[in-house]
C-alpha positions as CSV (number, residue, x, y, z in Angstrom):
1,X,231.0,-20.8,-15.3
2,X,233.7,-21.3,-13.4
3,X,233.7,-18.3,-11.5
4,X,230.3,-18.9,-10.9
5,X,231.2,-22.3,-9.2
6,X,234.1,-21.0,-7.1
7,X,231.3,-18.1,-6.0
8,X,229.0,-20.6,-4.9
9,X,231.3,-23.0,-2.8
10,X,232.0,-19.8,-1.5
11,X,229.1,-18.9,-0.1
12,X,228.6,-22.8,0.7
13,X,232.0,-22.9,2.8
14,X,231.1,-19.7,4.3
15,X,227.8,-20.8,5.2
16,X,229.4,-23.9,6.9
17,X,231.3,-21.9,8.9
18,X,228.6,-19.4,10.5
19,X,226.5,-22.6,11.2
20,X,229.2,-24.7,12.6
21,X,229.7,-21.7,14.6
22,X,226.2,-21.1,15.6
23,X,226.0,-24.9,16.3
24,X,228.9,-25.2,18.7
25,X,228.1,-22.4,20.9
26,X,224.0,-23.8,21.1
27,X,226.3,-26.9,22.4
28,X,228.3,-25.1,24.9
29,X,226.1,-22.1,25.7
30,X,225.1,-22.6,29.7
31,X,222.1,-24.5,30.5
32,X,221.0,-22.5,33.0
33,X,217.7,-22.8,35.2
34,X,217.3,-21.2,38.5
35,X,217.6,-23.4,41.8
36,X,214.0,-24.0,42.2
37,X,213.1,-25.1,46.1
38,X,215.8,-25.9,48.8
39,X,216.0,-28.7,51.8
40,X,213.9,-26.2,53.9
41,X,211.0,-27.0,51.9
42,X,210.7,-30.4,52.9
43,X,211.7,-29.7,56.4
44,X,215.4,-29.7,56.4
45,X,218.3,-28.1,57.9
46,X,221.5,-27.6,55.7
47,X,223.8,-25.5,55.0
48,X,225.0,-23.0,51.9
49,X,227.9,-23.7,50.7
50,X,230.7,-22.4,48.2
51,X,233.5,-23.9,46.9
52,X,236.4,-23.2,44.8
53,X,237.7,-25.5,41.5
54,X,241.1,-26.0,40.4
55,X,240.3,-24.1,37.6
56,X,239.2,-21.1,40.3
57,X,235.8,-20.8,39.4
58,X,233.0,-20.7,42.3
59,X,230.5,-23.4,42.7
60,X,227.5,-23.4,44.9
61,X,225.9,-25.7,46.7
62,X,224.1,-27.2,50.4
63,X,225.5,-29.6,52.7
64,X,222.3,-31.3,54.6
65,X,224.7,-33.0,57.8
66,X,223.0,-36.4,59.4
67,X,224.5,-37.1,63.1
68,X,226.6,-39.8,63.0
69,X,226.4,-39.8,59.2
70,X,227.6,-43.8,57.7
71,X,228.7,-41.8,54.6
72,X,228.4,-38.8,52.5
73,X,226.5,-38.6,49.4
74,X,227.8,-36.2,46.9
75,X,224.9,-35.6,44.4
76,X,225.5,-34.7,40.4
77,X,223.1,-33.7,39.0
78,X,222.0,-33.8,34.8
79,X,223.1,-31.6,31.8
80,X,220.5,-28.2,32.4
81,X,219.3,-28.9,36.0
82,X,220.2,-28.1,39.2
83,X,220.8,-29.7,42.7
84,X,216.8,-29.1,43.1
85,X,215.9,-30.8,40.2
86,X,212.3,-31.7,40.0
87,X,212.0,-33.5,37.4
88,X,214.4,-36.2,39.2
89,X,213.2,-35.7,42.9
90,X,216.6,-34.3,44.1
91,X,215.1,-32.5,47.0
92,X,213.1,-35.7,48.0
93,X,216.2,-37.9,47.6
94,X,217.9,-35.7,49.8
95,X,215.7,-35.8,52.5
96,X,215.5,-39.7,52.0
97,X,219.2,-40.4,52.1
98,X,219.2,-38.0,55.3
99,X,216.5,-40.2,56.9
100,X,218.3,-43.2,55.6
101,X,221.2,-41.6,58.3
102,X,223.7,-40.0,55.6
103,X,225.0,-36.3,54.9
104,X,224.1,-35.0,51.4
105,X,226.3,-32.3,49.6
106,X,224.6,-31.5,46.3
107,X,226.1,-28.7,44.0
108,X,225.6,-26.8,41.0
109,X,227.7,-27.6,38.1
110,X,229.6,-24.4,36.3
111,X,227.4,-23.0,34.2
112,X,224.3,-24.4,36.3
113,X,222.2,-23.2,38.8
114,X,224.2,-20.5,41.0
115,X,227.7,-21.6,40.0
116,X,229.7,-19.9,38.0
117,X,230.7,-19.9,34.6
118,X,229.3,-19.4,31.4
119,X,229.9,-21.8,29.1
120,X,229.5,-25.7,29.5
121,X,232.8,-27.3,28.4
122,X,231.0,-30.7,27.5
123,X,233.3,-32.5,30.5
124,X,236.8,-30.9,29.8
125,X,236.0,-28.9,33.0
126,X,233.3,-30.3,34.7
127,X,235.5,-33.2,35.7
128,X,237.2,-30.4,38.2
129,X,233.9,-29.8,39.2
130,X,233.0,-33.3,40.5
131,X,236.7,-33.2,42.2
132,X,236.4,-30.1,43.9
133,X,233.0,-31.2,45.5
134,X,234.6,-34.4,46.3
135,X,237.6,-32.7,48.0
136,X,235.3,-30.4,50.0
137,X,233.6,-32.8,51.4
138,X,236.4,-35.0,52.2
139,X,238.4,-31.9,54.2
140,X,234.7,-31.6,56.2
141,X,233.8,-34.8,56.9
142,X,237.6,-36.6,56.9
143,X,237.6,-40.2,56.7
144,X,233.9,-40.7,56.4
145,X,233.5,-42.3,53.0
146,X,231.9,-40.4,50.1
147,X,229.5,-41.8,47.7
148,X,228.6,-40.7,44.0
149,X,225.6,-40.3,43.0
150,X,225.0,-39.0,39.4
151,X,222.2,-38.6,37.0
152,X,222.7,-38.4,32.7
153,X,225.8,-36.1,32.2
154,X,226.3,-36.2,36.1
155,X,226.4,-40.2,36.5
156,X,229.1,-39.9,33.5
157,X,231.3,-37.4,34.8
158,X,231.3,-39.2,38.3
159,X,232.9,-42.6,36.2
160,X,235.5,-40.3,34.5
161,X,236.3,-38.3,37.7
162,X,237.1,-41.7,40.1
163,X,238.7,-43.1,37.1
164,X,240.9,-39.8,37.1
165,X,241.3,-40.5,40.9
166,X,238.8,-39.1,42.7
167,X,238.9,-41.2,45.6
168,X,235.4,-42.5,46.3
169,X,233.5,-45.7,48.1
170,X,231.4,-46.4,45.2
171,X,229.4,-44.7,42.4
172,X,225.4,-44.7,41.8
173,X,225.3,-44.2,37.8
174,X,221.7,-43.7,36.6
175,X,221.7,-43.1,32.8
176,X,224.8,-42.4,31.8
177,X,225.9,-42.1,28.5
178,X,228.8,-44.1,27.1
179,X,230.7,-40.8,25.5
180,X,230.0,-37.5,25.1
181,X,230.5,-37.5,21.3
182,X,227.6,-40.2,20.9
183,X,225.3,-38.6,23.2
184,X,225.6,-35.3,21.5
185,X,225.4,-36.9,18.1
186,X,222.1,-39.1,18.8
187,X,220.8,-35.7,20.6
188,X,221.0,-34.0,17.4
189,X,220.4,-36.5,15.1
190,X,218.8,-33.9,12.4
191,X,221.8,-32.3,12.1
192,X,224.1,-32.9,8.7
193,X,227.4,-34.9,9.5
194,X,229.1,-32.5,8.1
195,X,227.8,-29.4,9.9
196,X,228.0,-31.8,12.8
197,X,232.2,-32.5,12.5
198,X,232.7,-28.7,11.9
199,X,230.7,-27.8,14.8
200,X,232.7,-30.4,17.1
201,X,236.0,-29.1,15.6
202,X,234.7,-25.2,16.2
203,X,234.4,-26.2,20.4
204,X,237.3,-28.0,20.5
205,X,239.6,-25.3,18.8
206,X,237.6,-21.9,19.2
207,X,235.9,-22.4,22.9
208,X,238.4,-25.3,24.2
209,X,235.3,-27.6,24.8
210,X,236.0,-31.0,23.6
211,X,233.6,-33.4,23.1
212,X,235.7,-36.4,23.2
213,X,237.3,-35.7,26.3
214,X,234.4,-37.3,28.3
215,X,234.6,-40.7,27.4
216,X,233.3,-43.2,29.8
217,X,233.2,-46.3,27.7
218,X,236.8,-45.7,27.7
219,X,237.9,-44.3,31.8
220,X,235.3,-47.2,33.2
221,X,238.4,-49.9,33.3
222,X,240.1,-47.4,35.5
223,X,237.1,-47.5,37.9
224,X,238.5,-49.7,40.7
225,X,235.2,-48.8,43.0
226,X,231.9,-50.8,43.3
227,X,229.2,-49.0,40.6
228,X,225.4,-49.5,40.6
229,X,224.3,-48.8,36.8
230,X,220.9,-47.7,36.8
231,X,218.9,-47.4,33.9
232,X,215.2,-47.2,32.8
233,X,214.4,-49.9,30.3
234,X,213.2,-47.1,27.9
235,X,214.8,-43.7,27.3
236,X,214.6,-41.8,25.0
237,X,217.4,-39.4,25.6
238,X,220.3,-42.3,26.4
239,X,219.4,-46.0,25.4
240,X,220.0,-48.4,28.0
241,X,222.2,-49.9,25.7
242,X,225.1,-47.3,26.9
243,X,225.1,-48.6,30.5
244,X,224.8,-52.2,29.7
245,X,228.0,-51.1,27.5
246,X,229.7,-49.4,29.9
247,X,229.2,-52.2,32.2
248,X,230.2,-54.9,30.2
249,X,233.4,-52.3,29.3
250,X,234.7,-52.6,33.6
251,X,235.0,-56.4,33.6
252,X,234.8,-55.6,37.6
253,X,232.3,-58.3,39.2
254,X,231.5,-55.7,41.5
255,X,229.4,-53.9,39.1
256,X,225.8,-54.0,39.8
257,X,223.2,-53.4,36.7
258,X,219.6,-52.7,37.7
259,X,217.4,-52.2,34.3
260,X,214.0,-51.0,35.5
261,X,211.8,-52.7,33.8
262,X,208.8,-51.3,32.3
263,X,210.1,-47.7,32.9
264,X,209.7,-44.9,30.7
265,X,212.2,-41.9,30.9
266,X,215.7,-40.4,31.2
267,X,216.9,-40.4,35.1
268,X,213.3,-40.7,36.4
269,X,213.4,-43.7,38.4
270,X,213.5,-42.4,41.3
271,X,210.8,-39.8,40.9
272,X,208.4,-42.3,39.5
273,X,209.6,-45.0,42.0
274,X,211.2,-43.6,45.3
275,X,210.5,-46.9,47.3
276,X,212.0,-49.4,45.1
277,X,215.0,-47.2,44.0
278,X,216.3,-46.6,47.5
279,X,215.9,-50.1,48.5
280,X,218.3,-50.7,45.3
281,X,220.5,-47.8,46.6
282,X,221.0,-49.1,50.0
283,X,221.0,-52.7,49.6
284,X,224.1,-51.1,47.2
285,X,225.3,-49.3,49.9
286,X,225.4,-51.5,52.4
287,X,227.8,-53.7,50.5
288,X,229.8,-51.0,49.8
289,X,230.2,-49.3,53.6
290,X,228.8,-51.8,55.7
291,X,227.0,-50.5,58.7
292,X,228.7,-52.5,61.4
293,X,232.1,-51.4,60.8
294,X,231.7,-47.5,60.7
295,X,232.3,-45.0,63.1
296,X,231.3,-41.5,62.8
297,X,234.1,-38.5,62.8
298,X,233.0,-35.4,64.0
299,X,232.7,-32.5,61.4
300,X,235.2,-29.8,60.8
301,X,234.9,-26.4,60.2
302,X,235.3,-25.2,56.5
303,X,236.5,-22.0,55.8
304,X,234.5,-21.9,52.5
305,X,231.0,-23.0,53.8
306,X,228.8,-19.8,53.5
């Protein structure tokens, strides 16, 4: 009887282990779609553009340069989309910023799009990521200042990158997610807690992709930049809740919170409301880089621009 019970936690433990396994790399297995559309679609000029990471891994991406450009927008886009997203508008919010009279450089995280990598490190990398786009820009365009804008998993690793340093003018966060952990936990919901744990403990040890490392709730005190929250009232993929969370969690009165009311999705505001949502941005914006006092530098000549 005994050996029969020792057998079966066996193949139980076992069991536990192949799944956990399984689970972890379904977690941080790329998420990659193809780059679907560019600027030149809706009329644009830009450029391709390839970077390198402090980690040494090649990211790609466009610059779309405005004349006399008030600021640069550095676009970051969700967990399994791409700097064209559709689902989110990104080539139309491109083109409106541009109109709006600011350059654009949108990029592919690793593991996204046409960047490199194969494996999405749940924001132990990523973070590099958002600083090498950030420094790339800033080595084009010099003292211009540079603006966030993220969406979901983007918005979140644009908090945790200033609040590592990044040196920004301000941050657009629509939907981000408090931390990683929760996000991933509320995302799989079905899953056991136990299967769950061992999965988290297999990234972390096994693939070096820890899901407590991006932790907003946590970096957004260390965010000493002005931050529009965005966040439609209902979402099904990340509650509001985490941004009016994450806000309360800066005690900066800088912080701006814009709930869209009676809006249904995950990062879609814009999409569903392109009017409204770049008034919000630039009435933003103009607090942060006021019109009247900027002056344009010309750009420079990057040896990594494609």
């Amino acid at each position: 009887m005994l050996l029969m019970l020792a057998a079966l936690v066996a193949v139980l433990v076992i069991g536990l282990a192949f799944a956990a396994v399984y689970f972890a790399d379904a977690l941080t297995g790329g998420r990659r779609t193809r780059v679907q559309g560019t600027p030149a679609d809706l009329g644009l000029r830009y450029e391709e553009v390839q970077f390198l990471t402090a980690d040494r891994l090649t990211l790609r991406g466009w610059f779309l340069e405005s004349p006399g450009a008030r600021a640069t927008v550095v676009l970051v886009h969700d967990s399994g989309a791409t700097r064209a997203d559709r689902e989110r508008g990104l080539l139309r919010l491109q083109r409106d910023y541009v109109r709006l009279g600011f350059s654009v450089f949108a990029f592919d995280l690793r593991a996204h799009g046409e960047s490199g990598g194969k494996r999405d490190t749940l924001g132990c990398q990523e973070r590099l990521d958002v600083q090498a786009a950030v420094a790339y820009v800033r080595r084009r365009s010099g003292r211009t200042p540079i603006l966030l804008h993220g969406f979901g998993y983007g918005a979140s690793l644009s908090i945790d990158a200033v609040a590592r340093g990044v040196d920004v003018a301000g941050i657009i966060a629509d939907s981000p997610f408090a931390t990683m952990r929760s996000f991933l936990r509320a995302s799989h919901g079905h899953v056991p807690g136990p299967l769950f744990q061992a999965a988290v403990w297999v990234a972390r040890r096994l693939m070096k992709c820890d899901p407590s490392a991006l932790n907003p709730i946590r970096s957004i005190e260390k965010v000493h930049v002005p931050v529009l929250f965005v966040h439609s009232q209902v979402d099904d993929v990340v509650p509001a809740s985490h941004t009016l969370n994450l806000s309360a969690a800066s005690l900066d009165p800088r912080m701006r919170v814009w709930i869209v009311d009676d809006h249904v999705g995950h990062g879609t505001a814009y999409a569903d409301q392109p009017d409204v949502y770049m008034r919000r941005c630039l009435q933003f914006i103009d607090e942060v880089v006021p019109a009247r006092t900027l002056f344009a530098v010309p750009s420079a000549t990057v040896s990594e621009a494609v």
